[in-house]
C-alpha positions as CSV (number, residue, x, y, z in Angstrom):
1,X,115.5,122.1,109.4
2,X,113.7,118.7,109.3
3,X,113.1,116.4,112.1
4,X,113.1,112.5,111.3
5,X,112.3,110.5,114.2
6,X,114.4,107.3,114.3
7,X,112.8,104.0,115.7
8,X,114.3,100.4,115.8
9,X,112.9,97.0,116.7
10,X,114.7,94.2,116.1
11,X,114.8,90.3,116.6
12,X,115.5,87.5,114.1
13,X,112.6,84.6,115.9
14,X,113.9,81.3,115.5
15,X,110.9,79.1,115.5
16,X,112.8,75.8,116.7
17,X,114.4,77.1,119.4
18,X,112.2,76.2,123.1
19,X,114.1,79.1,124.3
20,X,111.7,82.2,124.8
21,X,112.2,85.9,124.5
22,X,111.1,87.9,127.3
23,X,111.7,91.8,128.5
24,X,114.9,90.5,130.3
25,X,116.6,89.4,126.6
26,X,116.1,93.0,125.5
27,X,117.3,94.9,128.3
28,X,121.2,95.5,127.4
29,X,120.0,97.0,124.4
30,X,116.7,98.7,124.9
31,X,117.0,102.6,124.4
32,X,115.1,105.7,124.9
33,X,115.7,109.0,123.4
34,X,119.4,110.0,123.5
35,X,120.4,106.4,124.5
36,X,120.0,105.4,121.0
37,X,122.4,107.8,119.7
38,X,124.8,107.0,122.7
39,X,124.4,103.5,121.1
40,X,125.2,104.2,117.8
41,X,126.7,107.1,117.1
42,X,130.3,106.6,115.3
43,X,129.5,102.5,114.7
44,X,128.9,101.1,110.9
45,X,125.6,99.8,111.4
46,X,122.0,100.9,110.6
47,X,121.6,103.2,113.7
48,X,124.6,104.7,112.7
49,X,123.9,105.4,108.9
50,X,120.4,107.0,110.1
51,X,122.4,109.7,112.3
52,X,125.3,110.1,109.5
53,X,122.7,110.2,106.4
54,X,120.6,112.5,108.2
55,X,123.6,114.9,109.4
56,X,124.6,114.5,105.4
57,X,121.2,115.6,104.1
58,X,120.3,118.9,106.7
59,X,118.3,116.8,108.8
60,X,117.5,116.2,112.3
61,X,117.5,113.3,113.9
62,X,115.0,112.5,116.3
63,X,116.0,108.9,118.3
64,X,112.6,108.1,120.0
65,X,113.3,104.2,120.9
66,X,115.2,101.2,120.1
67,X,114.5,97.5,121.1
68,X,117.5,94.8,120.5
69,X,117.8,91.3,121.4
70,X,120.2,88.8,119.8
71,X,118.0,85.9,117.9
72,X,116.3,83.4,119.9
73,X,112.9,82.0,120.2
74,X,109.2,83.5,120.3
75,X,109.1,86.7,121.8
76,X,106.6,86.6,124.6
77,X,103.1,88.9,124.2
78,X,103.9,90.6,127.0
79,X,107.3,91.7,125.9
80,X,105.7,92.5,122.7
81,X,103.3,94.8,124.7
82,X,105.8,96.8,126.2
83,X,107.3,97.4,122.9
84,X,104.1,99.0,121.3
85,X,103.6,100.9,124.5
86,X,107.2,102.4,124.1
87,X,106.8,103.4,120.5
88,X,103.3,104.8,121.2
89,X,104.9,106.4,124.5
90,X,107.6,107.8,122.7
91,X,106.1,109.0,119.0
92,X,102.9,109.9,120.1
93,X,103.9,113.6,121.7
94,X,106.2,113.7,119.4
95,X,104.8,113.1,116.4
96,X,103.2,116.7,115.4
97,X,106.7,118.1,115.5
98,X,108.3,115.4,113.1
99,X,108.8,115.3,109.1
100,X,109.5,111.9,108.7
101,X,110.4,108.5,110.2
102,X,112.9,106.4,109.7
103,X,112.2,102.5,110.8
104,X,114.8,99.4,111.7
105,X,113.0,96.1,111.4
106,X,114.6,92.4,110.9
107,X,111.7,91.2,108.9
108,X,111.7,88.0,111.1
109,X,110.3,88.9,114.1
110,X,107.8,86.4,115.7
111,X,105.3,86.5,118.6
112,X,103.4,84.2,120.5
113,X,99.6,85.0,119.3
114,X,100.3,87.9,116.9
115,X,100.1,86.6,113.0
116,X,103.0,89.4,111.7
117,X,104.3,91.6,114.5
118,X,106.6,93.9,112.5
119,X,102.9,94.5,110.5
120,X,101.7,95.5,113.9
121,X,104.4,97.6,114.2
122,X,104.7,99.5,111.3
123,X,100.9,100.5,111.2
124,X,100.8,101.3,114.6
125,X,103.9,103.9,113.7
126,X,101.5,105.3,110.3
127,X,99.0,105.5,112.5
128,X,100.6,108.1,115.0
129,X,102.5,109.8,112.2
130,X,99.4,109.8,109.5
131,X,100.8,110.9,106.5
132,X,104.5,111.6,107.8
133,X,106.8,109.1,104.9
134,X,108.2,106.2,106.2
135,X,111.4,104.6,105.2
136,X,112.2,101.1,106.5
137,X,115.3,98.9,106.4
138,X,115.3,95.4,106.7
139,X,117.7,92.9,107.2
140,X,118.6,90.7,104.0
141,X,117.2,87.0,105.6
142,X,113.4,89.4,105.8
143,X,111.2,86.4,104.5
144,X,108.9,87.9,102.0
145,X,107.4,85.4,99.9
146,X,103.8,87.4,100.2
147,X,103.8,90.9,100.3
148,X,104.2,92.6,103.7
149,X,104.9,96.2,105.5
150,X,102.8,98.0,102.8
151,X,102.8,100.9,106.0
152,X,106.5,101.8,104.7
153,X,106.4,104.3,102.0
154,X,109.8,102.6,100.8
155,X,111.6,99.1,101.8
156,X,115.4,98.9,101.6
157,X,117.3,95.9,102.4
158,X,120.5,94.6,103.1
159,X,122.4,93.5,99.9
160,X,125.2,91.6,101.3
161,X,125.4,88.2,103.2
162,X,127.3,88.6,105.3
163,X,125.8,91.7,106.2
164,X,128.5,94.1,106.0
165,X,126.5,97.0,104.2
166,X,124.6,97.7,107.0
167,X,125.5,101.7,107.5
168,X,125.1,101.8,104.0
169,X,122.0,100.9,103.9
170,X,120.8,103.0,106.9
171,X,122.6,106.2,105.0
172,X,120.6,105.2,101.8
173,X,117.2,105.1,103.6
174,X,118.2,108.4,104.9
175,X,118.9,110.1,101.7
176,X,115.6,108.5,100.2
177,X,113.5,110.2,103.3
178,X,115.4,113.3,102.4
179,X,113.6,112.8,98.4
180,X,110.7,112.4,99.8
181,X,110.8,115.3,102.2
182,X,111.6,117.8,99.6
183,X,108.7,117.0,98.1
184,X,109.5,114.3,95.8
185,X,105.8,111.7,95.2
186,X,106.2,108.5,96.9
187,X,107.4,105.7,94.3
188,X,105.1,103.2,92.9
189,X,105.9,99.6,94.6
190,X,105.9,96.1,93.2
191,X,106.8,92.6,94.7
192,X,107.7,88.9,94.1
193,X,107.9,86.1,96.4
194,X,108.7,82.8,95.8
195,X,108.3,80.1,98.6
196,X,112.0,79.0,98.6
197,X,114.2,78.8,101.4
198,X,118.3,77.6,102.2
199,X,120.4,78.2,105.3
200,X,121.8,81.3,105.9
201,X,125.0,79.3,104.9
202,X,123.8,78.7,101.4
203,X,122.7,82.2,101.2
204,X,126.0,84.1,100.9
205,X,126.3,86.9,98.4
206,X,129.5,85.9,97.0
207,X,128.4,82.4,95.6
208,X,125.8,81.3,93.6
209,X,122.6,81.6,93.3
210,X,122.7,84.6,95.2
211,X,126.3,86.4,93.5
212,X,124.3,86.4,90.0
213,X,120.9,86.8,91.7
214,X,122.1,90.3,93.9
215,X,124.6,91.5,91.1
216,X,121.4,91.2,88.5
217,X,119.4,93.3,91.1
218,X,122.0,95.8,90.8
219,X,122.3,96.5,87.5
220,X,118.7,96.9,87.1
221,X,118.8,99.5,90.5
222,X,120.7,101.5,88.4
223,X,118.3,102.8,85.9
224,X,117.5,106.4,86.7
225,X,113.7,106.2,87.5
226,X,114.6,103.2,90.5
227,X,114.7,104.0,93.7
228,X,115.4,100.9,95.3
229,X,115.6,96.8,94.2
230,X,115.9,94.5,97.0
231,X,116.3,90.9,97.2
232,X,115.0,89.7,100.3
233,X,116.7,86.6,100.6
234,X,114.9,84.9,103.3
235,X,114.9,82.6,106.7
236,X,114.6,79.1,106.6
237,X,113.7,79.6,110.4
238,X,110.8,81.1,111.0
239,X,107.7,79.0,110.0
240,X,105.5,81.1,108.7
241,X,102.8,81.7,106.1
242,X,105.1,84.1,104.2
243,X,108.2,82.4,104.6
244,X,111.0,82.7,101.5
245,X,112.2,84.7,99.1
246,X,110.8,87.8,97.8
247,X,111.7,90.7,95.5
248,X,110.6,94.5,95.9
249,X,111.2,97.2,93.6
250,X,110.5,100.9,94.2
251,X,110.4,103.2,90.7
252,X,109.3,106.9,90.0
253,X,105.7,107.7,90.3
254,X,103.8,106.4,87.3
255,X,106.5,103.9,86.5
256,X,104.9,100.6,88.6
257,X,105.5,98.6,85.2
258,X,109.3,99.2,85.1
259,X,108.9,98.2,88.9
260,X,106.8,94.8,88.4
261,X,109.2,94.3,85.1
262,X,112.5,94.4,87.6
263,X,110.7,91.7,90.2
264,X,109.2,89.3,88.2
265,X,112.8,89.1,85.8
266,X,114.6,88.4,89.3
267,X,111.8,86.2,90.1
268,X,112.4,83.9,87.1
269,X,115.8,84.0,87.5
270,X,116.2,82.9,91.3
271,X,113.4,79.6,90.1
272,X,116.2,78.8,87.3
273,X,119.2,79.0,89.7
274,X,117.2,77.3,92.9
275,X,118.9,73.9,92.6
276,X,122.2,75.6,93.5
277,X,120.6,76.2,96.7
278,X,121.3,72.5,97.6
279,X,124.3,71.4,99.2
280,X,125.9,69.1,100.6
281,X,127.2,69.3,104.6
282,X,129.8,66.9,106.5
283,X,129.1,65.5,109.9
284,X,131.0,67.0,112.6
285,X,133.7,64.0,113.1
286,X,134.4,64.9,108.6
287,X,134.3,68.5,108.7
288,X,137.3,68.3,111.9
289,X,139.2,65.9,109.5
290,X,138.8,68.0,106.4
291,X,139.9,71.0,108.3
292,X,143.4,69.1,109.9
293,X,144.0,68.4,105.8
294,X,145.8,71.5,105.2
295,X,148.0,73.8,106.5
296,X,147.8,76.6,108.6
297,X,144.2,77.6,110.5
298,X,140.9,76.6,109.6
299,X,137.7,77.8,110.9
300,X,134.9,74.9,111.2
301,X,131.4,76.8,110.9
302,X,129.4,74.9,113.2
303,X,126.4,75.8,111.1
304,X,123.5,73.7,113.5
305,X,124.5,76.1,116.0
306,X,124.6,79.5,114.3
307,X,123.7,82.1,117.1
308,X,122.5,84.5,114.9
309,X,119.9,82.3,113.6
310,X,118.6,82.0,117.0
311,X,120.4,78.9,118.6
312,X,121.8,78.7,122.1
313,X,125.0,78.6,121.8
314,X,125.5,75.0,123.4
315,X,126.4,72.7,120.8
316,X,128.7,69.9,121.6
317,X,129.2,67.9,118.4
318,X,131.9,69.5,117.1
319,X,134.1,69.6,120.1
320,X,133.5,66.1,121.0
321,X,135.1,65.2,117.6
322,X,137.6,67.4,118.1
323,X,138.7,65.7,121.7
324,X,139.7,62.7,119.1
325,X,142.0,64.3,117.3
326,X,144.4,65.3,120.3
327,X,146.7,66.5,120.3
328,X,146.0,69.0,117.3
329,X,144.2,72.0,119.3
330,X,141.3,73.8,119.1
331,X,139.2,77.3,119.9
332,X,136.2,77.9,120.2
333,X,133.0,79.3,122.1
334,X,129.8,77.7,124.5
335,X,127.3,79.9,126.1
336,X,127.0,78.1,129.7
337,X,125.9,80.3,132.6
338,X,126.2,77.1,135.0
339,X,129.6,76.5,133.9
340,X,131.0,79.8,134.8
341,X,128.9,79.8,138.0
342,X,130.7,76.7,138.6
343,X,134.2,78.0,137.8
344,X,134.2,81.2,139.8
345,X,135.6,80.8,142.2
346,X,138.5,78.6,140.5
347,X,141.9,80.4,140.3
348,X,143.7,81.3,137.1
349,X,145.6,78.3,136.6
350,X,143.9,75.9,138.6
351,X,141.8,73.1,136.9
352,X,137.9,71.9,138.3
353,X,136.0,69.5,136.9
354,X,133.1,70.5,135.0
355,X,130.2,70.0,132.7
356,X,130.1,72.6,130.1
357,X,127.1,72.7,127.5
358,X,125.1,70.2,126.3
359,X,122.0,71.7,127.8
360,X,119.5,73.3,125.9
361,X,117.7,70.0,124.6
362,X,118.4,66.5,122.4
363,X,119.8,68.4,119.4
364,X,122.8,70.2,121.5
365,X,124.8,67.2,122.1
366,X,126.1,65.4,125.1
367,X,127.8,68.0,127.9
368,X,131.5,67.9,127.7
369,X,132.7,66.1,130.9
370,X,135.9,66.5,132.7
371,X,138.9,68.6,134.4
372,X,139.3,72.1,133.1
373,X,141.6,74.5,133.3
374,X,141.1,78.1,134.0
375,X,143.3,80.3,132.2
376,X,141.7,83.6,131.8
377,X,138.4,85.8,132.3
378,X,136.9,88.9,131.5
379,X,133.6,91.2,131.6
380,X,132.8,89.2,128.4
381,X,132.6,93.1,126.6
382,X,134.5,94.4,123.6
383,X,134.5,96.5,120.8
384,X,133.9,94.8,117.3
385,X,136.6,96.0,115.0
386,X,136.0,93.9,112.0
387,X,133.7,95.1,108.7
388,X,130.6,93.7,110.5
389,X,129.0,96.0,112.9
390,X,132.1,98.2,113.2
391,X,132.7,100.1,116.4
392,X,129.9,98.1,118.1
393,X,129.8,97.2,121.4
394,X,129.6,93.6,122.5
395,X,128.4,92.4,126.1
396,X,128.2,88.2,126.0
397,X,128.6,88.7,130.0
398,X,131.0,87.3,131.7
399,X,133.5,85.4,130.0
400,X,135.9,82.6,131.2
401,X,138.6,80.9,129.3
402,X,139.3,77.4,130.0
403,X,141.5,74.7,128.6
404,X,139.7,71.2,128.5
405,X,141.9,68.8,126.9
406,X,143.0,69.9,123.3
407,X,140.2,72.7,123.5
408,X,140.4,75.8,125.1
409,X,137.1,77.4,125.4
410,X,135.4,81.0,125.5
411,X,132.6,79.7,128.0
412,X,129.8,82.6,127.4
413,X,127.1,83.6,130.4
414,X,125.0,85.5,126.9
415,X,125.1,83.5,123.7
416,X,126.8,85.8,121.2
417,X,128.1,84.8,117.7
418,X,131.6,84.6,117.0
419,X,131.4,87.3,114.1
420,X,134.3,89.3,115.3
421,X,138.0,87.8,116.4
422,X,137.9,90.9,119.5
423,X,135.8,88.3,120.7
424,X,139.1,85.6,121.8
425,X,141.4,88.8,121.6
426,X,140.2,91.0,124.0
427,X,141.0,87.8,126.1
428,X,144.4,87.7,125.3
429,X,143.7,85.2,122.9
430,X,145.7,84.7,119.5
431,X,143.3,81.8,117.2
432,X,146.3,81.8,114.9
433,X,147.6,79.6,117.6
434,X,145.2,76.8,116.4
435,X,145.0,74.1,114.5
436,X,141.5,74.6,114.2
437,X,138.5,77.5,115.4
438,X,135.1,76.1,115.4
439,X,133.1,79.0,115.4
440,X,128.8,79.2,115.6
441,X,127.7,80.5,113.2
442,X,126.8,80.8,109.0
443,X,127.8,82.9,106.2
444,X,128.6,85.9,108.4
445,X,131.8,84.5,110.5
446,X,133.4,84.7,107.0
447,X,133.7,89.0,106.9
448,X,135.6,88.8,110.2
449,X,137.6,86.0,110.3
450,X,139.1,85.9,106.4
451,X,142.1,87.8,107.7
452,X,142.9,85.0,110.3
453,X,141.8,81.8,109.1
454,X,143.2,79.9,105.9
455,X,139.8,77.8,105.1
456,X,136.3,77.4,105.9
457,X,134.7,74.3,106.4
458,X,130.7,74.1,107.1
459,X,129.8,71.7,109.0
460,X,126.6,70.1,108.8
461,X,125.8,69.7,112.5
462,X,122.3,69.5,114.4
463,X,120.9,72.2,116.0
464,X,118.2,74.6,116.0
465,X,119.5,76.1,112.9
466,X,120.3,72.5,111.1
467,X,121.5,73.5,107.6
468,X,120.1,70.0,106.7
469,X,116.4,71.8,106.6
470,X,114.3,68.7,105.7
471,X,115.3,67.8,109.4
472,X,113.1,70.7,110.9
473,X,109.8,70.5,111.6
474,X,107.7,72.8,109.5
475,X,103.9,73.5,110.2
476,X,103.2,77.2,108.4
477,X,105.8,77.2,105.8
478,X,104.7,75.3,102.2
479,X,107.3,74.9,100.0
480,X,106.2,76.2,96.2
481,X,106.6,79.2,94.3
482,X,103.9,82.1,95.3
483,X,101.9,84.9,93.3
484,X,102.5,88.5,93.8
């Protein structure tokens, strides 16, 4: 049988945010051996795929390490040091008795001093595995307007925003590694980039540009000499020299020209259907009256403070709007560790007064200032049970529920994205009790919260992920279309 080692390292590096990574933001999810597989085993996500596509294929899997950390700022050299020294730790010994690896990268990750860490990373893994193949997977924001991780034998990425393919995607590297291994010749490679980049909001598969741009991409991945065509569409924060979108195809052995053919056709055809890119975004005190318009729920998609971009969960724009539209009610999430230090020893049912968010710098806001209620709390862990990430588990640390005014609040001591409505249930929570959720977040609240919501509003609101992108200050990133 054929051993594949597994290895995972994964961070989406907001360049804006003042808010570090360090050793301490990885450890909930940072696993050795075994503890990968206790990790993903049985859950819809790329981890999982690996284990499942191997199983499929008569392979072994091999889990050697996994680093996680939910997006935030630079990651610190000396967390970056520990991560090398746990792949090298790990696949080193092992290495002699493996056939192949199979690699989990963002395509985002940033470090303070290194110019591309995931290049760091995936030619320190070919160098302890020599010639072993390599199949990568990469998240679908992977900025790739130059070409980058030449180490992989073959790149697959993401193909839905919001990222609900993710298994899929780790059972198709799988069964590519399993090609290779029996023998099959590595497939010729070819790449596009254009220096082009939208918020994450803007970059939804299931609107334009990107619905015609991804469904083109398909149709030419199904001609029978392609291996892979991915669409890498980008993040507008990281500020980098390869920054934007980029386009890699993988073909049969001798056929590079069908490859370059497929990348530069979806090349020209993102530069015609750029200007879509541009949208418009309502201030917070618009988007709250746009979403009382109707009937039923509405979620309000506090873009500026999208968590999985890498913001800190502490916007305050939104709710203050909100508090003037009393007394229509509200839901939604701030990641405050003071604030629940503050409220523990409050009853259920009792009110304190309190300061809750507001913190993490000029862009978050004002704090919210007044009595609150305490109406419920929890271990802040739960079990996601929508089509993102299913079967994963959640830990945003404790978690207390408070009623402040028309808002009741989810006050997080982690910052973790609303993706999933377990989130407010596992807290006795019902949002269809709302007039209005205000969620943080982009295009990938949508997948869980369809079945619950009856409209989406995004609002245009500051933050370290501002939608509004000529707000942020670039330094590395220049806008204009790029050579191959």
């Amino acid at each position: 049988m054929k051993r594949v080692g597994i290895v995972g390292v994964f961070h989406e590096t907001n360049s804006f945010s003042e808010h570090g990574t360090d050793r301490e933001s990885f450890r909930p999810r940072w696993y050795l051996g075994e503890e990968f597989t206790t990790a993903f085993a049985g859950s819809r996500t790329v981890g999982g795929g690996f284990l499942d596509g191997n199983a499929e294929h008569g392979v072994e899997s091999v889990p050697l390490f996994g680093a996680y950390a939910t997006p935030s700022g630079q990651i610190t050299a000396s967390t970056f040091a520990d991560i090398l020294s746990a792949i090298r730790t790990t696949l080193e010994p092992t290495a002699p008795e493996l056939d192949g690896i199979l690699l989990e990268l963002h395509g985002d990750m940033d470090v303070e001093l290194v110019s591309d860490p995931e290049e760091t990373i995936t030619a320190l893994v070919r160098e302890l595995v020599g010639t072993l193949p390599i199949v990568a997977v990469l998240d679908f924001h992977t900025n790739m307007s130059r070409p980058r991780l030449a180490q992989a034998d073959l790149l697959v990425g993401y193909r839905e925003n919001p990222h609900i393919d993710t298994y899929d995607r780790g059972r198709e590297a799988a069964a590519h590694l399993a090609r290779l291994l029996r023998g099959e010749a590595a497939p010729a490679r070819a790449h596009r980039g254009l220096a082009i980049v939208a918020p994450p909001v803007a970059q939804r598969t299931t609107i334009e540009p990107f619905a015609t741009i991804t469904a083109r991409a398909r149709q030419l991945a199904a001609h029978p000499a392609v291996w892979s065509v991915n669409v890498h569409g980008g993040y507008a924060y990281l500020d980098a020299s390869y920054t934007g979108i980029g386009f890699t195809a993988f073909a049969d052995a001798g056929s590079g020209e069908l490859a370059d053919s497929i990348v530069a056709e979806l090349s020209t055809l993102t530069t015609t259907l750029a200007p879509t890119l541009v949208k418009e975004y309502p201030s917070p005190e618009s988007a709250v009256a746009t979403a009382l318009e109707g009937a039923g729920v509405c979620a309000i998609v506090d873009t500026g403070d999208n968590i999985n971009g890498g913001s800190p969960g502490d916007t305050t724009w939104l709710a203050h709007a909100a508090r003037t539209y009393a007394p229509a009610r509200f839901l939604t999430t701030i990641c405050d560790p003071t604030a629940i230090e503050q409220l523990r020893d409050v009853p259920i049912g009792e009110s304190a007064a309190v300061s809750i968010g507001g913190w993490a710098g000029e862009s978050a806001g004002a704090p919210l200032v007044g009595t609150a209620t305490v109406v419920g709390r929890s271990a802040g862990v739960f079990v996601n049970e929508g089509p993102m990430a299913t079967g994963a588990t959640i830990d945003m640390g404790a978690a207390c529920w408070v009623r402040l005014d028309n808002i009741d609040i989810v006050l997080q001591q982690r910052a973790s994205q609303p993706n999933d409505p377990q989130m407010f249930l596992h807290l006795g929570i019902d949002p269809r009790g709302y007039d209005a959720v205000m969620l943080k977040g982009a295009a990938a609240v949508r997948a869980g919260w369809a079945p619950y919501v009856d409209g989406f509003v995004d609002a245009g609101t500051r933050g370290e992920t501002d939608s509004v992108l000529d707000r942020l200050p670039y330094t590395a990133f220049e806008r204009g279309p790029r050579a191959h």
